[in-house]
C-alpha positions as CSV (number, residue, x, y, z in Angstrom):
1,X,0.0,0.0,0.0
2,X,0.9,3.9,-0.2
3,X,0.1,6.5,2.0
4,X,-0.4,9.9,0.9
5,X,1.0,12.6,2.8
6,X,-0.3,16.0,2.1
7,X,0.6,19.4,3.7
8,X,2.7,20.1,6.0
9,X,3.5,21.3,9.6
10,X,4.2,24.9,10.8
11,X,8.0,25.8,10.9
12,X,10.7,23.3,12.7
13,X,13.5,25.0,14.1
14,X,15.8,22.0,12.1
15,X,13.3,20.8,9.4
16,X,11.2,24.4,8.4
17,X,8.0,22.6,8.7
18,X,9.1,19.3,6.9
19,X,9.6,17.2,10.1
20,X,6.6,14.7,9.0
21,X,7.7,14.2,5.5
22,X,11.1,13.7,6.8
23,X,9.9,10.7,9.1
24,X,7.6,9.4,6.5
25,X,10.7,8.9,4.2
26,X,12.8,7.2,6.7
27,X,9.8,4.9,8.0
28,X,9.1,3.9,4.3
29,X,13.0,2.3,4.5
30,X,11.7,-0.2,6.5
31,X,8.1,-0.3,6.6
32,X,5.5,-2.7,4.2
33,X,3.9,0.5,3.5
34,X,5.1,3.2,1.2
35,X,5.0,6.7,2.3
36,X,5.1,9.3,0.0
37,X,5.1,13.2,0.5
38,X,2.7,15.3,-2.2
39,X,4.1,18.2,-2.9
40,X,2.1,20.6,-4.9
41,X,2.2,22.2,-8.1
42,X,3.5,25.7,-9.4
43,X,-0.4,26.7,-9.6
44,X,-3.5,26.0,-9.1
45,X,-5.4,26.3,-12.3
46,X,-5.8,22.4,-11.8
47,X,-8.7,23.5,-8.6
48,X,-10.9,25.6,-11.2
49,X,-11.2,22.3,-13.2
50,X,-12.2,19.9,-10.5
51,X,-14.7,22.9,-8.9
52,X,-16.0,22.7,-12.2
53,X,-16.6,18.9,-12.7
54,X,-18.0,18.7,-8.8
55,X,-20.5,21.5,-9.8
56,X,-21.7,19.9,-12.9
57,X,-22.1,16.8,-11.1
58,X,-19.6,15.3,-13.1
59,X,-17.1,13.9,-10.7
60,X,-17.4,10.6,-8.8
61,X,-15.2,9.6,-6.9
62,X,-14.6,5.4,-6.5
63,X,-16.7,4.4,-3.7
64,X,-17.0,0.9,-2.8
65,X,-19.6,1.0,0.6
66,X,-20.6,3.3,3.2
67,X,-19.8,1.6,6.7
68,X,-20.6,2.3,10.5
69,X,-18.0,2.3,12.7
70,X,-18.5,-1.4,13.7
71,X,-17.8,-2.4,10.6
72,X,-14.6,-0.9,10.2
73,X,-12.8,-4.1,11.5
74,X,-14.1,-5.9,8.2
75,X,-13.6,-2.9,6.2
76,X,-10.2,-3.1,6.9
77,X,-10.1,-7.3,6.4
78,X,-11.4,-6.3,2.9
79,X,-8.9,-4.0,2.2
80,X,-6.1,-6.1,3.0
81,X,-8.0,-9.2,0.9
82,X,-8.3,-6.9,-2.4
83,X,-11.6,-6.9,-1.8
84,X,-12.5,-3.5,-2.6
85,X,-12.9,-2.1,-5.7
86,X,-13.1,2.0,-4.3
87,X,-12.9,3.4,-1.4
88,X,-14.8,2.9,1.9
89,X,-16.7,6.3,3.6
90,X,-17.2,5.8,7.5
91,X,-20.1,7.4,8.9
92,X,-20.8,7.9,12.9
C-alpha cells in the first residue's frame, strides 16, 4: 500500500516545517507500506477544473460502501484481501 501525505506542519527550528515528510521517508526504508510526501504544483489552475466537474455533477469519486464504525474491522479485512474495488466512507 501507499500513504499519501499531504501538507505540512508549521515551521521546525531543524526541518522548516518538513519534520513529518522527513519521518515518512525514513519509515518507508523499512516499513511494508510506502510513504510518500505530495508536494504541490506551481499553480493552481488544476482546482478551477475539479470545482467545475463537482458543480456539474460530473465527478465521482470510486466508492465501494458506506460503513458504520462497527464495521470498520471488516472494512479493513477487505482491504487487506483486495476486496475493494473503491474506497470505503465511515459514517458515525
Amino acid at each position: 500500500g501507499r500513504l499519501v501525505l499531504v501538507g505540512g506542519e508549521e515551521g521546525g527550528k531543524w526541518t522548516g516545517g518538513m519534520g513529518r515528510w522527513l519521518r515518512a521517508a525514513l519509515l518507508s526504508l523499512v516499513s511494508r507500506q510506502t510513504l510518500t510526501p505530495l508536494l504541490p504544483g506551481g499553480g493552481v489552475e488544476h482546482l478551477d477544473v475539479l470545482a467545475e466537474l463537482a458543480a456539474a455533477g460530473d465527478l465521482f469519486p470510486p466508492i465501494d460502501r458506506t460503513v458504520g464504525l462497527a464495521d470498520v474491522p471488516q472494512a479493513i479485512d477487505d482491504l487487506r484481501a483486495g476486496r475493494l474495488h473503491g474506497k470505503v466512507v465511515v459514517t458515525p
